[in-house]
N, C-alpha and C positions, 0 to 999 in steps of 0.2 A: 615080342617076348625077349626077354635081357637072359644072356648063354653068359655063364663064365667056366673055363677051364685052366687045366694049369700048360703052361705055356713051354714049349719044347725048342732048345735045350732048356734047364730047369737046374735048382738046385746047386749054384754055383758055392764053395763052402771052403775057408779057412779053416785050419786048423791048429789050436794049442792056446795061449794063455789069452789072446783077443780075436777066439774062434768067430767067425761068421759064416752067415751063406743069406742068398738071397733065391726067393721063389719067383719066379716068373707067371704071373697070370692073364690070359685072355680076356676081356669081356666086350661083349657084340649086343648090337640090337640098341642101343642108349647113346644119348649125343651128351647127357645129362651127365656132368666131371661128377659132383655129389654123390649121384648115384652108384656110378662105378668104384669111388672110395669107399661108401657103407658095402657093398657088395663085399669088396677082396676083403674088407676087415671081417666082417659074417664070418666068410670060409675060408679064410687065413686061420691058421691055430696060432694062439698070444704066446705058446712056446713051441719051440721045436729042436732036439736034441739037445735039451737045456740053455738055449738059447733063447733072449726075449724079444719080442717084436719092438724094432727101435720106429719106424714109418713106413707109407706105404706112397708108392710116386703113380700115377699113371699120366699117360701120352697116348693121343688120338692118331692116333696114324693114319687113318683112313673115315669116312664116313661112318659112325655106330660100330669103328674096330676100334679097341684099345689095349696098349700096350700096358701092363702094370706089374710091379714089382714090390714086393712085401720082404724086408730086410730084418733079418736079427744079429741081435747082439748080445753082449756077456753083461753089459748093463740092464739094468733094466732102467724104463723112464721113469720120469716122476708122471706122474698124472696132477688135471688141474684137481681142487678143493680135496688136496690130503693136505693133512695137515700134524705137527709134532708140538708137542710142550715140556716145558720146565714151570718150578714152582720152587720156593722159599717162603721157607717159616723161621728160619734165622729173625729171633727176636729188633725189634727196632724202640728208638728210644723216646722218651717222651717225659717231659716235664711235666711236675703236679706239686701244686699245694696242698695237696690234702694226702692224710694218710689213712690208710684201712682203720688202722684203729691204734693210740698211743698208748703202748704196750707199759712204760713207767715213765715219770716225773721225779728226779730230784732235784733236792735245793740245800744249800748248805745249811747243817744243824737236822735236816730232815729227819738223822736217825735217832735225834733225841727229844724228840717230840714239833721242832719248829714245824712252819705251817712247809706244805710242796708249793714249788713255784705255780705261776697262772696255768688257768686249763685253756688253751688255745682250742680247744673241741676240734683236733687234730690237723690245726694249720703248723705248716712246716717250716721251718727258718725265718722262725719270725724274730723281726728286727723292729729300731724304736720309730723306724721311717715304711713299713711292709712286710710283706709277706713272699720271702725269695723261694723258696719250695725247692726239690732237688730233679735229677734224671731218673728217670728209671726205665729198666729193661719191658716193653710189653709185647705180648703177642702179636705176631704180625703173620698175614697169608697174601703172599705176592704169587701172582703167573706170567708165563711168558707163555702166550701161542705163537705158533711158526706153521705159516698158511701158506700153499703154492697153488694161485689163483690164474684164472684167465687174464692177460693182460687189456682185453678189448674190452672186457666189464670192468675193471680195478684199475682204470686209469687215472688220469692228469687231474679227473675230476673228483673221482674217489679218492684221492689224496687230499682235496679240500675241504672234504667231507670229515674227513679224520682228525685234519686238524678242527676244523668246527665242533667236534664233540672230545677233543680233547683237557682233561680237566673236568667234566661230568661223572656224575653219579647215575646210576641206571635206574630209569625211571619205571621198570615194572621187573618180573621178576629174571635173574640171569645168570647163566651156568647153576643153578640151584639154590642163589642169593635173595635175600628178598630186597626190593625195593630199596636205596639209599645208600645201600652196603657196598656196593662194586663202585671203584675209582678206574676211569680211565685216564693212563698216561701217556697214550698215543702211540701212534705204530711206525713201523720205520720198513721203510719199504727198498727190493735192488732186484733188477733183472739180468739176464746173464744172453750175449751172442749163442751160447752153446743150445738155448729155449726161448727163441724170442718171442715166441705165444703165453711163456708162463710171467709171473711175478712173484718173490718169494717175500711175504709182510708178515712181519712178527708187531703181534698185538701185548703189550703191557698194564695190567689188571693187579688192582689192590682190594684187597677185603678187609672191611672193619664189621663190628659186632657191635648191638646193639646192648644197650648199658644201662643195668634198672631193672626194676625199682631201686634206688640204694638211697642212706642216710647221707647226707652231710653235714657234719655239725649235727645240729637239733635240724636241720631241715632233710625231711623223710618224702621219697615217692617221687624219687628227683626219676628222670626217665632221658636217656639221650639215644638216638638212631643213626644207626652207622656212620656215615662221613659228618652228623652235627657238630660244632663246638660248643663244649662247655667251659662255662668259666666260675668262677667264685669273685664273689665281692667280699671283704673283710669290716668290720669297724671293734674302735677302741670299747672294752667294758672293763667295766670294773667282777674282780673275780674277788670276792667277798671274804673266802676261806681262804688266800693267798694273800689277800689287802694289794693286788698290784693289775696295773692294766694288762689286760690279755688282748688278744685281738683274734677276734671270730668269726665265720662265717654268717653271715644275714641275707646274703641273697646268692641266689646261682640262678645261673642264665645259659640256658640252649641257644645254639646259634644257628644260623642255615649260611654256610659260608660255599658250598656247591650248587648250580643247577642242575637240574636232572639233564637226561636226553634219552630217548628211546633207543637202545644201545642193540634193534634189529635193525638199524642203519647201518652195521660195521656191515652185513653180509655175511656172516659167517654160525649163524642160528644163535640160539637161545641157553 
């Protein structure tokens, strides 16, 4: 039968701004080192005079005797898999030929009856060689996680790993995204002498929105999914009520320019 008591003298104790003290405990009966750790941590209390438990040491001194001491501190530790975040929605920028909709068209003479210039059915900076298009401000939802993990699982290898699904889309559904919408940009990982058990990796996460039905030109029911690219193809016509070539939309194309990856490989849930 495993005895633990607290150990005499006992309660050795600093005091003021890096107050400590340390408890002294017994434990008999067990040769088992594990057992005697889960033991003092059980009936150790995690504070004690507002102090937090920093470790717990113990030393066999004798056959099933053990010497053990449970230390606090004004810190408290980090524990492994807590974890913190940031996030930005600070707009990001993006080029496009097309516009919502071409709000007016003039041309000279326009206001005394001459015809308006070509209707480009709302392709943007168009020129007698394409279609230049402009920047514009869109919606954007970036995250930062900041993860303090076990170093023996989140190792040398799990960095490989990271890099491997770096540049993927998440292939089912994540943080409450659906399918295609999450970008991984990879994590960046650093350990500290002060915790040599922990690893502290900050995960970098993009989200794009799913796009559609929408018009383009006269082409309707265009549909695009989160990290797809689209594009527009243009060609020359003739615009009959302006008598001049326009240049228009005629085709648009989805693209699949990411692979997925099942993004419960990082380790860190769903």
């Amino acid at each position: 039968m495993i005895q633990i008591y607290e150990g005499d003298p006992s309660r050795e104790s600093v005091y003021g701004d890096n107050g400590s003290v340390v408890l002294n405990w017994v434990v008999l009966g067990t040769r088992d080192d594990l057992a005697v750790k889960r033991l003092v941590k059980a009936t150790t209390a995690p504070l004690y005079d507002g102090l937090h438990l920093q470790n717990i040491t113990a030393k066999e001194n004798a056959p099933e005797a053990w010497e053990c001491q449970a230390r606090y501190g004004v810190v408290k530790p980090v524990e492994a898999n807590t974890y913190k975040f940031t996030f930005d929605t600070t707009g990001g920028t993006q080029r496009i030929t097309q516009s919502l909709e071409t709000v007016t068209r003039y041309s000279k003479g326009w206001s005394t009856g001459k015809p308006l210039p070509a209707d480009h059915k709302g392709a943007i900076g168009v020129t007698d060689h394409g279609v230049d298009g402009c920047n514009i401000v869109v919606p954007k939802f970036a995250w930062t996680e900041i993860w303090q993990l076990p170093v023996d699982v989140y190792d040398w290898s799990y960095a490989q790993k990271l890099k491997a699904i770096t540049g993927r889309v998440n292939a089912t559904d994540f943080r409450g995204f659906p399918a295609g919408q999450v970008l991984f940009h990879g994590g960046r990982g650093s350990g500290s002498s002060k915790d040599p058990t922990l690893i502290e990796i900050s995960y970098s996460f993009e989200q794009s929105d799913d796009v559609g039905p929408i018009t383009i030109g006269d082409i309707e029911q265009v549909i695009k999914l989160g990290w797809q690219y689209l594009w527009v193809h243009y060609v020359e016509t003739h615009d009959a009520t302006a008598n001049a070539i326009a240049r228009r939309p005629d085709g648009v194309y989805v693209e699949r320019v990411y692979d997925t990856a099942p993004f419960g490989l990082l380790g860190i849930g769903s």
